[in-house]
N, C-alpha and C positions, 0 to 999 in steps of 0.2 A: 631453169635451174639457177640457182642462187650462189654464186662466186665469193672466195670469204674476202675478194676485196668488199663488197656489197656487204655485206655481214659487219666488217670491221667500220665501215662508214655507218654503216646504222646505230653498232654498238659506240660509237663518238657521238654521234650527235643525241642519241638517248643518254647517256654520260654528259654529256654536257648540259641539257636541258634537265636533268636529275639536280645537277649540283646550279645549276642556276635557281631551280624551285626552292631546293633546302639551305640556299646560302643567305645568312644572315643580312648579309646587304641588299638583300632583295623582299622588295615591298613593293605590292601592286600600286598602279595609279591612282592618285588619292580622287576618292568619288566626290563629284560638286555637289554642297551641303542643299537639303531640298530646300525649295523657296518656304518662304514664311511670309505669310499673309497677315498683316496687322487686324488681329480681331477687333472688331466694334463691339464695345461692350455697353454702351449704352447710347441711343439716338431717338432722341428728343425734340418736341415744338412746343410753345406755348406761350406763356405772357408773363409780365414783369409790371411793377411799380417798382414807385422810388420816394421816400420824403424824405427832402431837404430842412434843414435846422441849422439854421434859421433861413427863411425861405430866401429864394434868390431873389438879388433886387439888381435895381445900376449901376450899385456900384459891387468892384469886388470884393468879396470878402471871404473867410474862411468857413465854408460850410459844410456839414456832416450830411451824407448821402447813405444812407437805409432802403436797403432794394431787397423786394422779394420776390422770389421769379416760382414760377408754377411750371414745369413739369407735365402736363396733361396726355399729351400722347405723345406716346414712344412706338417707334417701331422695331427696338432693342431695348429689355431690361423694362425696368416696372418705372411707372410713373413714380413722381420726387418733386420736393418741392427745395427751396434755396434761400437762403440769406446771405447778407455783404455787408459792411456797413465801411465806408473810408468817407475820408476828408480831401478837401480839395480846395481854391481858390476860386471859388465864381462869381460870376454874373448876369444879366440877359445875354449879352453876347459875349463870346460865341454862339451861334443856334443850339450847336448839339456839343457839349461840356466836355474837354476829355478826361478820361480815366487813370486815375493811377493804379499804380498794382492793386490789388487787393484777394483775401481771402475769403472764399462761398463757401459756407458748409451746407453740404447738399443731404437731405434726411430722404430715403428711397423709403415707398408707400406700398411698400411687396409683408408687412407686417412684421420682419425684422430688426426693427428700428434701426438697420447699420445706416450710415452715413460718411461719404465723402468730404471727406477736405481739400478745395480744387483753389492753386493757386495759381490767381489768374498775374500774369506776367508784364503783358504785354496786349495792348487796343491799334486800332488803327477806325480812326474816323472819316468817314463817308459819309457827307449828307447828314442823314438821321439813322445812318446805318453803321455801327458799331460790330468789328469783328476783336474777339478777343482767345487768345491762346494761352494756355500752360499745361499744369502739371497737378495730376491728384498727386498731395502730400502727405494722408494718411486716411486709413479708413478703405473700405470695399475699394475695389480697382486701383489700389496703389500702385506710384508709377506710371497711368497711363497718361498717355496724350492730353487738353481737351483743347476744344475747340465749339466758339458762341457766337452765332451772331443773332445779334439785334435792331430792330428797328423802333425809335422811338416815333412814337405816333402823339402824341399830347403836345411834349415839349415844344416844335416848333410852333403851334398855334397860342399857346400863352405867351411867347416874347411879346408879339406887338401889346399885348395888354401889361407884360411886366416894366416894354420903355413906357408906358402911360401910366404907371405908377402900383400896379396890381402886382406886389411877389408872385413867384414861382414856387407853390409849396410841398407840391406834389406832382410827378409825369405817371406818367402809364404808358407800355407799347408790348411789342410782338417778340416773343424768342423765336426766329426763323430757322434756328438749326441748334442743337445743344449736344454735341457728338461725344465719348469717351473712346480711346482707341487704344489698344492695351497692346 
């Protein structure tokens, strides 16, 4: 049998738990936002040349560097090809030249003709192993990530012929990673 103390404590605490649901200052626990997974939107290997203008000799000097990178297999996104063109102070030596910023416009081979504009920021040299980072700044995948590395494979075997008096007019090497990450 049910006592209306038992009755009046029920009808409180359902009154209470009433006016806590429908009171304004009551808001459930804010739920943790789901994770978000940085898409790859495009992930690339392939190869690269470069001419120099006017070619590299002993001494330093101001020369234009014209690079075209190929694209060929992707295992994200359609194959693409790339162009760069900057200026820099070089010589034989250093082995492997570094980088200043510069801008790639990347033409994707999917029959769209879109094309990325990847400005690239920032190098860090290694050996003959070049990594470089930035930012698409306009075009397909605006705003993502990117990230390059490369290996130049020519370059180091023409110095000893450019300290012997043979410019540098041309390298060629490997794009070992070409990543976009949106």
């Amino acid at each position: 049998m049910t006592t209306p103390r038992v009755l009046r404590r029920a009808l409180v605490v359902a009154a209470v738990l009433a006016a806590a649901v429908t009171s304004a200052s009551w808001t459930p626990a804010a739920a943790a936002p789901p994770a978000v997974a940085s898409l790859v939107d495009a992930q690339c290997l392939g190869g690269f040349s470069r001419v120099f203008t006017p070619p590299v000799t002993t001494t330093p000097q101001t020369v234009t560097a014209a690079a075209t990178y190929t694209y060929g297999t992707c295992l994200v996104g359609p194959t693409a090809t790339g162009t760069a063109v900057n200026s820099a102070t070089l010589s034989c030596v250093p082995v492997v030249p570094g980088l200043p910023p510069e801008t790639e416009v990347v033409t994707w081979l999917d029959g769209t003709g879109a094309t990325s504009t990847v400005g690239w920021t920032n190098s860090t040299v290694v050996g003959q192993t070049v990594v470089l980072t930035g930012e698409v700044t306009a075009g397909r995948h605006l705003n993502a990530s990117a990230t390059k590395v490369t290996s130049g494979i020519s370059y180091l075997g023409s110095v000893v012929g450019c300290l012997l008096g043979t410019p540098i007019s041309n390298t060629t090497g490997v794009v070992d990673s070409f990543v976009l990450t949106g």
